[in-house]
Short mmCIF file of the C-alpha atoms (twelve columns), coordinates in Angstrom:
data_MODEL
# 
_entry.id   MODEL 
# 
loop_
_atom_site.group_PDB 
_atom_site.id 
_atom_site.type_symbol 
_atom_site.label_atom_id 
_atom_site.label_alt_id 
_atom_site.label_comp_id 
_atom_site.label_asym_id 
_atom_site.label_seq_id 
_atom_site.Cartn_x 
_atom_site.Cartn_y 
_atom_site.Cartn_z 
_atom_site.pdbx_PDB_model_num 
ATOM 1   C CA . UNK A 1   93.495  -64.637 -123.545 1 
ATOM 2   C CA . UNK A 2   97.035  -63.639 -121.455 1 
ATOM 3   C CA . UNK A 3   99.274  -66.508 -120.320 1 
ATOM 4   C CA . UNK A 4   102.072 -66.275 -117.894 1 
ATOM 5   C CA . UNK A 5   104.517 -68.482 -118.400 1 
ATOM 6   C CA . UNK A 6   107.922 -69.270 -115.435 1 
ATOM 7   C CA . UNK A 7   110.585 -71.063 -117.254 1 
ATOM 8   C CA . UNK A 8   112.810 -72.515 -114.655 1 
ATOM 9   C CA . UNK A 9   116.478 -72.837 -114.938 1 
ATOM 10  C CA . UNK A 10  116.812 -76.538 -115.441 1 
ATOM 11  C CA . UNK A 11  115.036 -75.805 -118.644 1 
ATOM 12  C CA . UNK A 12  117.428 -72.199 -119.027 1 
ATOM 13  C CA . UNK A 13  120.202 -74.476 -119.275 1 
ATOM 14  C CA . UNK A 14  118.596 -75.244 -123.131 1 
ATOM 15  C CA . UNK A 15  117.348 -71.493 -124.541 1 
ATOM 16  C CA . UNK A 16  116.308 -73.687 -127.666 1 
ATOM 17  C CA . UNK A 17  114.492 -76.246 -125.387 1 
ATOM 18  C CA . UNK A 18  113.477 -73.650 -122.816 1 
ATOM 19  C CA . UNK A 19  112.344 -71.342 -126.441 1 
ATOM 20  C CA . UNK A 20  110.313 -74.369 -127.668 1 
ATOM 21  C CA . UNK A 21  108.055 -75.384 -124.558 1 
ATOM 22  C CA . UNK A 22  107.147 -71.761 -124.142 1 
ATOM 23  C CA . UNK A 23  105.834 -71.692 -127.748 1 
ATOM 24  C CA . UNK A 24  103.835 -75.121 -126.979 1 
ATOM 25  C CA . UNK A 25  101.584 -73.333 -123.958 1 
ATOM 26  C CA . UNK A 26  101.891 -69.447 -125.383 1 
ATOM 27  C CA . UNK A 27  98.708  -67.428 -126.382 1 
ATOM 28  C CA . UNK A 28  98.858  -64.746 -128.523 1 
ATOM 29  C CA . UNK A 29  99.220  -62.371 -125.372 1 
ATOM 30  C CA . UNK A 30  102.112 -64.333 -123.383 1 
ATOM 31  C CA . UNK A 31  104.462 -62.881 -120.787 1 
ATOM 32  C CA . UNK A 32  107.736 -64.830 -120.228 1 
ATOM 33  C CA . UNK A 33  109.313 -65.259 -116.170 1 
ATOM 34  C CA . UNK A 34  112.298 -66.545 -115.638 1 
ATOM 35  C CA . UNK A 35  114.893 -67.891 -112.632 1 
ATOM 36  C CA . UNK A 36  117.851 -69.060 -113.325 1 
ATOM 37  C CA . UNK A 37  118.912 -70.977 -110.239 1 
ATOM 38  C CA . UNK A 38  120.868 -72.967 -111.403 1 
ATOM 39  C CA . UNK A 39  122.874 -70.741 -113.178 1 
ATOM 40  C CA . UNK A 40  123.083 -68.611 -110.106 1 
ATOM 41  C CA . UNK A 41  124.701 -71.782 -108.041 1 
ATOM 42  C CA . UNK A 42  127.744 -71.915 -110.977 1 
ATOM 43  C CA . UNK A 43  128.213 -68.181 -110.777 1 
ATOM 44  C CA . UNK A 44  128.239 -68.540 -106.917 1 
ATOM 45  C CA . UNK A 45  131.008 -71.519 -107.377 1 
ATOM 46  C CA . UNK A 46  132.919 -69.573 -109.629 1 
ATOM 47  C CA . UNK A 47  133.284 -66.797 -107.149 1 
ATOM 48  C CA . UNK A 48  133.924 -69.502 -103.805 1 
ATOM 49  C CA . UNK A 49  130.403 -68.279 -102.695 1 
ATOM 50  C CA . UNK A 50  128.480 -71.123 -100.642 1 
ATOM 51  C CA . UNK A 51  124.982 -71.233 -101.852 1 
ATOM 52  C CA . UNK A 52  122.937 -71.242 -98.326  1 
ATOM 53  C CA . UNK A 53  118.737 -71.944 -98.622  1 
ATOM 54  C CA . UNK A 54  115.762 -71.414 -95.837  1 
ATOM 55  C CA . UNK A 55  112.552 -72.504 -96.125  1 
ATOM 56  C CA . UNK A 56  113.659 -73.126 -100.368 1 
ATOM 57  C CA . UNK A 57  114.569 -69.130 -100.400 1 
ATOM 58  C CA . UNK A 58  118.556 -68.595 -101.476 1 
ATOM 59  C CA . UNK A 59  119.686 -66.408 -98.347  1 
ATOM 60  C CA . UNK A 60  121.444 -63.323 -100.150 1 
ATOM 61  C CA . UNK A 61  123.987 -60.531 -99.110  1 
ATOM 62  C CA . UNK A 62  125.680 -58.242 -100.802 1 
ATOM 63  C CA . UNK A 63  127.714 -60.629 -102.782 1 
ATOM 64  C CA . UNK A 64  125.510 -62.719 -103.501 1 
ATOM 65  C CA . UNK A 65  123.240 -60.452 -105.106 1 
ATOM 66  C CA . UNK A 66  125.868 -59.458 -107.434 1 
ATOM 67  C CA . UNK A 67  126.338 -62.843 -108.281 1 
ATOM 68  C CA . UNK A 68  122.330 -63.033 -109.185 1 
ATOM 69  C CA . UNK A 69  122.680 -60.472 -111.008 1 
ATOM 70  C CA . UNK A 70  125.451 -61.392 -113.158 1 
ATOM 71  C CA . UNK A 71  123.786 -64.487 -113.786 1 
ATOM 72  C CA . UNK A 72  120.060 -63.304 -114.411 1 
ATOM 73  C CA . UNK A 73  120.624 -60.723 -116.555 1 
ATOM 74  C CA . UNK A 74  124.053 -60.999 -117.850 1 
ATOM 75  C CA . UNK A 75  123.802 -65.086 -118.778 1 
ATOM 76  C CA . UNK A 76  119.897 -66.022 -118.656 1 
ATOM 77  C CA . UNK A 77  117.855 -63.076 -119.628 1 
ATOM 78  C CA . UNK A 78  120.333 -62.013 -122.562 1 
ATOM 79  C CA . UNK A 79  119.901 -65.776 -123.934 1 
ATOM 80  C CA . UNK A 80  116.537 -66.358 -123.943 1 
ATOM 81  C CA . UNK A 81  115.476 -62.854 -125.426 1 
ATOM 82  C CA . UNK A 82  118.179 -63.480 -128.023 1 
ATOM 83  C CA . UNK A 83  116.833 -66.977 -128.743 1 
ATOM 84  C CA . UNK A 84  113.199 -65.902 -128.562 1 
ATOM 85  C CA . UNK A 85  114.021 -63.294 -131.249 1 
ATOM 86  C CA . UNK A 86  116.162 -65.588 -133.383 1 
ATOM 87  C CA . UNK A 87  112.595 -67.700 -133.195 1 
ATOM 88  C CA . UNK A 88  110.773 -64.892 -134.475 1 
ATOM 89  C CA . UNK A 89  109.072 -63.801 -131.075 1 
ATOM 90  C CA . UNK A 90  108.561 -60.275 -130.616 1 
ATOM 91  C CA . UNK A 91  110.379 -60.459 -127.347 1 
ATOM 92  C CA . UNK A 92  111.696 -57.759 -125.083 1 
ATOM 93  C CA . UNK A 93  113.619 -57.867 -121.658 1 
ATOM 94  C CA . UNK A 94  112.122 -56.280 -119.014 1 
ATOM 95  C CA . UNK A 95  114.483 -55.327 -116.279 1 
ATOM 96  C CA . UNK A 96  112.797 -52.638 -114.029 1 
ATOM 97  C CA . UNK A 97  108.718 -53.889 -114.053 1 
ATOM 98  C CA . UNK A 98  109.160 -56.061 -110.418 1 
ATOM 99  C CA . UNK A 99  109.274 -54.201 -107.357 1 
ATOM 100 C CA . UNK A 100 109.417 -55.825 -103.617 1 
ATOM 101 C CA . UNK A 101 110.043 -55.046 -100.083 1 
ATOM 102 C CA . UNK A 102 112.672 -56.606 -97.841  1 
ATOM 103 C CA . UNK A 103 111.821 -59.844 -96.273  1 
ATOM 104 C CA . UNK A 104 112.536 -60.154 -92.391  1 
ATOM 105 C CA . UNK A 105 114.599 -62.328 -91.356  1 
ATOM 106 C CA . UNK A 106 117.370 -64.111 -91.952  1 
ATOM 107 C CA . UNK A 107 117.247 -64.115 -95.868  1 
ATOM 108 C CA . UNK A 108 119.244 -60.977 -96.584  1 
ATOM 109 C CA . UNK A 109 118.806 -59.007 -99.424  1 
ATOM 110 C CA . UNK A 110 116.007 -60.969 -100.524 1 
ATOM 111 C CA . UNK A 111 112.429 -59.250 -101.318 1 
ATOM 112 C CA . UNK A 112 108.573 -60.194 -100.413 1 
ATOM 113 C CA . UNK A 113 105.171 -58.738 -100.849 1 
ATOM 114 C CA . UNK A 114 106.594 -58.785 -104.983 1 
ATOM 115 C CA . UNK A 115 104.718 -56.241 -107.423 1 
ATOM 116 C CA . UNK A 116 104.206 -56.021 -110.731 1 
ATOM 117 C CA . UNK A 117 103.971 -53.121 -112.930 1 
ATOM 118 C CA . UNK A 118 100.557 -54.178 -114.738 1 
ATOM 119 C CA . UNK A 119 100.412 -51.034 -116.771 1 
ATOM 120 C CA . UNK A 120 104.090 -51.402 -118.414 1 
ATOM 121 C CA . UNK A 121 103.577 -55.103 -118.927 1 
ATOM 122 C CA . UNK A 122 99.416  -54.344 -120.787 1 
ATOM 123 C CA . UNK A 123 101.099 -51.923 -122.819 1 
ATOM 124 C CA . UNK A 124 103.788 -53.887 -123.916 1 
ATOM 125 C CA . UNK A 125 101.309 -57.147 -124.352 1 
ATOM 126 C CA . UNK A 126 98.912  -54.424 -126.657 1 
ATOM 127 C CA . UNK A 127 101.577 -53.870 -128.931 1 
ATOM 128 C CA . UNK A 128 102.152 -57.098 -129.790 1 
ATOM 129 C CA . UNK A 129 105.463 -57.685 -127.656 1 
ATOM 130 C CA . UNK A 130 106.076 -60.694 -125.422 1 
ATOM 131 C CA . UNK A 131 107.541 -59.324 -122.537 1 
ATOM 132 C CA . UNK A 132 110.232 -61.476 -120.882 1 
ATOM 133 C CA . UNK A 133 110.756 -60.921 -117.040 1 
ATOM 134 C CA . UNK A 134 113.579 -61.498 -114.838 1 
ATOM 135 C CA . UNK A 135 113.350 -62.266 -111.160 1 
ATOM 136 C CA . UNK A 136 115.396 -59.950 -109.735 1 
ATOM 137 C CA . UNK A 137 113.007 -56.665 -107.547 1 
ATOM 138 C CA . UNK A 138 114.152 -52.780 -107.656 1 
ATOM 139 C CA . UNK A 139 113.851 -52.417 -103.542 1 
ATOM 140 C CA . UNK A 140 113.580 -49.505 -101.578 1 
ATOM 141 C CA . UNK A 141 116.947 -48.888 -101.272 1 
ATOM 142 C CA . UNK A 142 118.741 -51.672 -103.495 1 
ATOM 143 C CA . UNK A 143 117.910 -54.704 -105.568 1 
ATOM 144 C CA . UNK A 144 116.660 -57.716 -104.513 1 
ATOM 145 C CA . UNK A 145 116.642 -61.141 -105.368 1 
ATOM 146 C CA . UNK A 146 112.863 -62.619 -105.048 1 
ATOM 147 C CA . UNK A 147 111.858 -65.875 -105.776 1 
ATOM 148 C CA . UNK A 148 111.024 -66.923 -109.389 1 
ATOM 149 C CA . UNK A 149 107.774 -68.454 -108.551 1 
ATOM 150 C CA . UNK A 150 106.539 -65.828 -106.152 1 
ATOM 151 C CA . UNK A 151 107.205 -63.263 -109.084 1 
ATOM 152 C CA . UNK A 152 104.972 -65.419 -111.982 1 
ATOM 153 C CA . UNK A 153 102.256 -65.016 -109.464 1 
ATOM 154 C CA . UNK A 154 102.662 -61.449 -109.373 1 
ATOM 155 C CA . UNK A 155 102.751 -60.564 -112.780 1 
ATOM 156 C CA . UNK A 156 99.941  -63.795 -113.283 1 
ATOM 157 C CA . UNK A 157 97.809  -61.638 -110.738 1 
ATOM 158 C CA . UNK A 158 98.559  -58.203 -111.827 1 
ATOM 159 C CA . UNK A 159 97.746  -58.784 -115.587 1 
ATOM 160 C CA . UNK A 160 94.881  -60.689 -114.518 1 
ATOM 161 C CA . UNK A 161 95.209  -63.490 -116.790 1 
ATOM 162 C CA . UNK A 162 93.569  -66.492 -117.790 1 
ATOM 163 C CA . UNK A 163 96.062  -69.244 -116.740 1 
ATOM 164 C CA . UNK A 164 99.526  -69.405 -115.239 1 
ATOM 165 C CA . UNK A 165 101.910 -72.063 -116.585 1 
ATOM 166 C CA . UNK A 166 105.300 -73.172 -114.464 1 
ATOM 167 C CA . UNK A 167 107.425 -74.826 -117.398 1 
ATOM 168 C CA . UNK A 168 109.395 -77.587 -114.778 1 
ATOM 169 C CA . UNK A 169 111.885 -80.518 -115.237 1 
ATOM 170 C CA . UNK A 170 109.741 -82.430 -112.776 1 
ATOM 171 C CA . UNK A 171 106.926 -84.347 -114.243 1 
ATOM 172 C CA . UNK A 172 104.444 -82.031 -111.545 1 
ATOM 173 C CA . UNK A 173 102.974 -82.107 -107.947 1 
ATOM 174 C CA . UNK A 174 103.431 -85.116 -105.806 1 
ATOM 175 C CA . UNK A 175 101.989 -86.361 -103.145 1 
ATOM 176 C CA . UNK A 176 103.412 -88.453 -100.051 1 
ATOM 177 C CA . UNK A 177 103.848 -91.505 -102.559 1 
ATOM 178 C CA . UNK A 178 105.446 -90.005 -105.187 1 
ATOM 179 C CA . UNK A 179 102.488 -89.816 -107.493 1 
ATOM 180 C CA . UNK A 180 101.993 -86.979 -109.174 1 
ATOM 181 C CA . UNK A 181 98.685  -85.026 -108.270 1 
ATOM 182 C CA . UNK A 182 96.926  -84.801 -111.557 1 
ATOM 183 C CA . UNK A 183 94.689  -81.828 -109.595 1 
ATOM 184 C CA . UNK A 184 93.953  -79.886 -106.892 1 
ATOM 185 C CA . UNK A 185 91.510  -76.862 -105.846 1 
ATOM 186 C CA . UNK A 186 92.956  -76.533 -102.677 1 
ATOM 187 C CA . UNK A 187 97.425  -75.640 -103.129 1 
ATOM 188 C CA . UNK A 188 96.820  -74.188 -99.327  1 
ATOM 189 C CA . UNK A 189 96.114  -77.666 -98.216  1 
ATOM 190 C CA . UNK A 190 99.053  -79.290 -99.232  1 
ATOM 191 C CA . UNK A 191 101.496 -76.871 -97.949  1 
ATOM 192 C CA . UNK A 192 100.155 -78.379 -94.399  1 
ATOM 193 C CA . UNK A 193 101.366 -81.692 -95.432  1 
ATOM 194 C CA . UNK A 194 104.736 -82.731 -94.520  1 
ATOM 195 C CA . UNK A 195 106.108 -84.279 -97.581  1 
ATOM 196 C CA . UNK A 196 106.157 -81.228 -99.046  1 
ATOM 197 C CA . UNK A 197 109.485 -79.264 -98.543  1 
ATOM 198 C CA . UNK A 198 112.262 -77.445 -100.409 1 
ATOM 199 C CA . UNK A 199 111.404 -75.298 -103.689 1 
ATOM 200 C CA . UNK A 200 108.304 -77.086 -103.044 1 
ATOM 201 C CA . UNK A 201 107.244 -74.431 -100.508 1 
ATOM 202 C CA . UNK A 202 107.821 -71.391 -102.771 1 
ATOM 203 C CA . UNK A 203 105.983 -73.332 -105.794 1 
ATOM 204 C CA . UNK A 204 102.827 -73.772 -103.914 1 
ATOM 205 C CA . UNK A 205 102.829 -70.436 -101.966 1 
ATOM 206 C CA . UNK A 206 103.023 -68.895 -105.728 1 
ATOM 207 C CA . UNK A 207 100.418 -70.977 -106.960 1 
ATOM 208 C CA . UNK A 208 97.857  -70.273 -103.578 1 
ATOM 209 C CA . UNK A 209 98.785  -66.718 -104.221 1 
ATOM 210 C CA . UNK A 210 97.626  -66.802 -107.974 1 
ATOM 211 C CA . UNK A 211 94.329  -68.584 -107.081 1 
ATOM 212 C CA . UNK A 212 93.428  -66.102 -104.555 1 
ATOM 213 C CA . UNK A 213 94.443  -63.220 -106.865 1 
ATOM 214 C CA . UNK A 214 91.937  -64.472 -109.358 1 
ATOM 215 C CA . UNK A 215 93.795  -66.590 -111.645 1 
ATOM 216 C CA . UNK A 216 91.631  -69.016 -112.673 1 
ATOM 217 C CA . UNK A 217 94.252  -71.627 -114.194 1 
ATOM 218 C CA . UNK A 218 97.468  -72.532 -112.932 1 
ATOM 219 C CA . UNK A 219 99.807  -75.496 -113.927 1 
ATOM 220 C CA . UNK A 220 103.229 -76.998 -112.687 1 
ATOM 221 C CA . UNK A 221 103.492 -79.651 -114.918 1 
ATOM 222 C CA . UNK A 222 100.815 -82.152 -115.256 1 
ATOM 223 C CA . UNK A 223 99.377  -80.795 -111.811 1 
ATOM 224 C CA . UNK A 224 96.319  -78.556 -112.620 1 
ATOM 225 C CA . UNK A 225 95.287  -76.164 -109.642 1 
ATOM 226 C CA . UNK A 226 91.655  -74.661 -110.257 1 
ATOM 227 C CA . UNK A 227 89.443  -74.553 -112.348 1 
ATOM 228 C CA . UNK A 228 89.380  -76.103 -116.243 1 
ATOM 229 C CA . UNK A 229 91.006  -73.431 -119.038 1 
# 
C-alpha cells in the first residue's frame, strides 16, 4: 500500500512534530510533500518583499522565486530530510521529480498542469527509500513555484496510490458553520459554495484532482473525501 503524505508549513515550523505525524499515517511505501509557506512569508520579510495572493496562489516574479527557493530547499527540505534521517527513515530529497507549465495570468512565475515523475519516485519507493518532495516545478524555461497541494495530488495520482493524507494545523474541512465535514464524496461540490475561500480553493482543487485521478482515499484532517481505506 503507497501513501502520500503533504506536510504543511505550520507543521514545518516543528521538523520533530512535522517528523512524528508523518510516522503516525506512513505505510511502508510513503512519499513525503512539502510547502513551506510560511517559511516563504519570513524569507519574503527578510528581503522587504510583500507577499501578494490570488485566488490562495502566492503571485511570484523573479524575486520572489528566489526567495521560494531559498526557503524550500535551503531551510525546509534540508530540515526535514535531516530530521527524518536522524529518526531512522530512509529518506531522500528529491529536487528535480515535479515538472509544470506556466500558469496564465497574473500569477507570475508560478506553474499549473503539475507532473510527476512516477518512474523516479516507484524506483525510489522499491528500494526501500521514502522520497521527500519539495514544491517547487523545473519549467520550460525556469523554475516555478506550484502550489503544495496541487503537487501531493500529482505525485498521489501518478504513483497511483491508495490514500492521500494532507497533515494540517486546522482540525479539517468546514462547512458554512464552522463544523468540520467529517466526509464528503463530492470536493467539486463544495468549491461552488461560497464559504469556501483562500488556501481553501487550492486544498479542494488538489483533493477533486486526486479523486478523479483514481485515488481512492484522501484526508485533510478529520475530513475524509471518498471512499473508506
Amino acid at each position: 500500500m503507497t501513501i502520500v503524505v503533504k506536510v504543511g508549513g505550520a507543521l514545518l515550523e516543528d521538523p520533530a512534530k512535522a517528523v512524528s505525524e508523518i510516522q503516525r499515517v506512513m505505510s511502508d511505501r510513503t512519499a513525503v510533500v512539502h510547502g513551506g509557506g510560511i517559511q516563504i512569508t519570513r524569507m519574503l520579510e527578510r528581503m522587504n518583499i510583500q507577499s501578494v495572493f490570488l485566488e490562495g496562489l502566492r503571485v511570484t516574479d523573479e524575486n520572489t522565486l528566489a526567495a521560494v527557493a531559498a526557503a524550500l530547499l535551503g531551510e525546509v527540505h534540508t530540515a526535514l530530510v535531516k530530521e527524518l534521517r536522524t529518526q531512522g527513515l530512509p529518506a531522500l530529497g528529491m529536487f528535480g521529480a515535479i515538472h509544470a507549465s506556466r500558469k496564465s495570468g497574473p500569477w507570475g512565475l508560478v506553474g499549473t498542469n503539475v507532473r510527476a515523475d512516477a518512474a523516479t519516485l516507484q524506483a525510489m519507493l522499491n528500494a526501500g527509500q521514502l522520497p521527500v518532495v519539495p514544491t517547487l516545478a523545473l519549467g520550460g524555461d525556469s523554475l516555478l513555484n506550484v502550489n503544495g497541494d496541487e503537487t501531493a495530488a500529482a505525485v498521489a495520482v501518478a504513483l497511483q496510490c491508495s490514500e492521500l493524507v494532507f497533515l494540517t494545523d486546522v482540525e479539517g474541512v468546514k462547512n458554512g458553520e464552522g463544523v468540520v465535514i467529517d466526509r464528503c464524496h463530492e470536493p467539486g461540490e463544495l468549491l461552488t459554495l461560497k464559504f469556501v475561500s483562500g488556501g481553501m480553493i487550492p486544498k479542494l482543487r488538489a483533493v477533486k484532482a486526486a479523486i478523479e485521478g483514481g485515488v481512492p482515499v484522501v484526508r485533510v484532517g478529520r475530513t475524509v473525501f471518498g471512499g473508506v481505506s
